[in-house]
C-alpha positions in Angstrom: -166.2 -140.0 34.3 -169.8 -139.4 33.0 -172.1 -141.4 35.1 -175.5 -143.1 33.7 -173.3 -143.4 30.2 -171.9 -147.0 29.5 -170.2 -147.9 26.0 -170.5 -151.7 25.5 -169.2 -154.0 23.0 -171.2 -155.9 20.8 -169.2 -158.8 22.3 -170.8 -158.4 25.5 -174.5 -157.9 24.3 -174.3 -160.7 21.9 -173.8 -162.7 25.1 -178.0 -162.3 25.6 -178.7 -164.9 22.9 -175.5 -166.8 22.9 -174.8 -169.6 25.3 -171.5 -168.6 27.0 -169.8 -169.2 30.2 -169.8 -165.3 31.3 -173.7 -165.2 29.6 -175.5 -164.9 33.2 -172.7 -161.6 33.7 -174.0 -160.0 30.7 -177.4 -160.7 31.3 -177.2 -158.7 34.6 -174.7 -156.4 33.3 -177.6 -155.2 30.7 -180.4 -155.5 33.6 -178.5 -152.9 36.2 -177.9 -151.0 32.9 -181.5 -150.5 32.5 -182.4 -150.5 36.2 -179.5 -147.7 37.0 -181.1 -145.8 33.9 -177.9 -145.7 32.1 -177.4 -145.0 28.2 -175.7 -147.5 26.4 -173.5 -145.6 23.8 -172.2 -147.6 20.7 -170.8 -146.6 17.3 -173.2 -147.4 14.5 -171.4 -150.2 13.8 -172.8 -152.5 16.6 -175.6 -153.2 14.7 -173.7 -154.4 12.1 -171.5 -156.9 14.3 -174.3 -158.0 16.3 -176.5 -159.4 13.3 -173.0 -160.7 11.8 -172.5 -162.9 15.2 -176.1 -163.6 14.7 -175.7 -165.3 11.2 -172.6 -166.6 12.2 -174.2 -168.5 15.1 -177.2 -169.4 13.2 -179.4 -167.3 15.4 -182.4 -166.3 14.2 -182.3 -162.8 12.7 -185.4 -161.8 13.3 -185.4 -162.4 17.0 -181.9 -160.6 17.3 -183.2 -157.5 15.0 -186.3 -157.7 17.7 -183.8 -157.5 20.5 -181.9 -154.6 18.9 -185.2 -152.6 18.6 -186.2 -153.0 21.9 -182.7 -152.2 23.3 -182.9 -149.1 21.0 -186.2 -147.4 21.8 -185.3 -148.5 25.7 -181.5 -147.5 26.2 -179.2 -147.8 23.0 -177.6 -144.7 21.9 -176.2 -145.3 18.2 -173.6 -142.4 17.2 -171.3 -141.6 14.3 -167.8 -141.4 15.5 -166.4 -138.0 15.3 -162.9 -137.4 13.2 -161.2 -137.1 16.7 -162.7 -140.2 17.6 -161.8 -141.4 14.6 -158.3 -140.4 14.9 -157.7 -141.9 18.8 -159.2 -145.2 17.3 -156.6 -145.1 14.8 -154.1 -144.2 16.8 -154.7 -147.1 19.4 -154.1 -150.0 16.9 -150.5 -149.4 17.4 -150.8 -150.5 20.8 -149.7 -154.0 21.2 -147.1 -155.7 20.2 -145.8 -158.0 17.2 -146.1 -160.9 19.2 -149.0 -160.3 21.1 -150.6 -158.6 17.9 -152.7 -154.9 17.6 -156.1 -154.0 18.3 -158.3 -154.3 15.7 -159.8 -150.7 14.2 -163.4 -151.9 14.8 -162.7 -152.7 18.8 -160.9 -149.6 19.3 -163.6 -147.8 18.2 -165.9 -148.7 21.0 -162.7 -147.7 23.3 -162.0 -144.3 21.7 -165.8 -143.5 21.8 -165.6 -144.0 25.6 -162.5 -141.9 26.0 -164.3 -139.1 24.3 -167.3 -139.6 26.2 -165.5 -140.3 29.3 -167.1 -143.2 30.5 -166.4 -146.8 30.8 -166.1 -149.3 27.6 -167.0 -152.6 29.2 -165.6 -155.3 26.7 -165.7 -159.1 27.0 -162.5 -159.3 25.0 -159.5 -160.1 26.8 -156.9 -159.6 24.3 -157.9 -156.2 23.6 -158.3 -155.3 27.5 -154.8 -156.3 27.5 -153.4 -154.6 24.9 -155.5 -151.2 25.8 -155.9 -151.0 29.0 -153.2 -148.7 29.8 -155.2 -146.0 28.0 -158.1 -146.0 30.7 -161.6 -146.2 30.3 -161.9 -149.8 29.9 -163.5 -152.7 31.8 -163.5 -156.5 31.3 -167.4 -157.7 31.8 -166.3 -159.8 34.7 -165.7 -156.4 37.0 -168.2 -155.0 35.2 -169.8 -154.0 38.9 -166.5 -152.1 39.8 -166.6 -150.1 36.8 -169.7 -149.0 37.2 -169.4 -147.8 40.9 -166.1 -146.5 39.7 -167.5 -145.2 36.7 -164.4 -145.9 35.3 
């Protein structure tokens, strides 16, 4: 796995303006993130779901652009998927099952872009984990630490 590379879902970094439960885990997810000098990696479509959580949550847009910014010029890496990328990602939402239901396109993004990177996806999302997490590379925020020392 590549060390000092993390990629994280917007799930998880929304968490720094919404009250949650696992809010405190996030908040020192992002702080060793930044202390350990790592590179957050996320497709370019983060920025997108971030502000739409924002709006949804009637959190003020402004203040969560601000917080993008900073993230960015500090340790956000945006990139543009690949067509490989592209294709795992695509390739992942038939995992799951009828019952259980498939990964959405948009979360297996973030996961193929950490395959092809080769570093850890760390994900708040629990049904995903579940349904993905036979393909490696992935980490639920609450063993967020493990991952990291894994860098897994």
């Amino acid at each position: 796995m590549t060390k000092n590379q993390v990629v994280l879902d917007s799930c998880v970094f929304c968490k720094l303006f919404l009250q949650e439960p696992d809010r405190e885990q996030a908040i020192a997810l992002v702080k060793a993130l930044g202390e350990g000098h790592y590179a957050i990696v996320v497709p370019q479509l983060f920025f997108y779901e971030v502000m739409a959580v924002a709006a949804y949550a009637k959190f003020d847009l402004a203040k969560a652009a601000a917080l993008l910014d900073a993230y960015q010029k500090a340790h956000l890496r945006l990139v543009e998927p690949d067509l490989e990328t592209l294709k795992t990602a695509a390739a992942m939402t038939g995992s799951g099952h009828p019952k259980s239901g498939y990964p959405s396109f948009y979360d297996t993004l973030y996961h193929a872009l950490a395959l092809s990177l080769n570093c850890p996806f760390i994900t708040a999302d629990k049904r995903h984990y579940e349904k993905t997490r036979h393909l490696g590379a992935i980490a639920l925020l609450k063993d967020w630490e493990s991952a990291l020392a894994a860098g897994h």
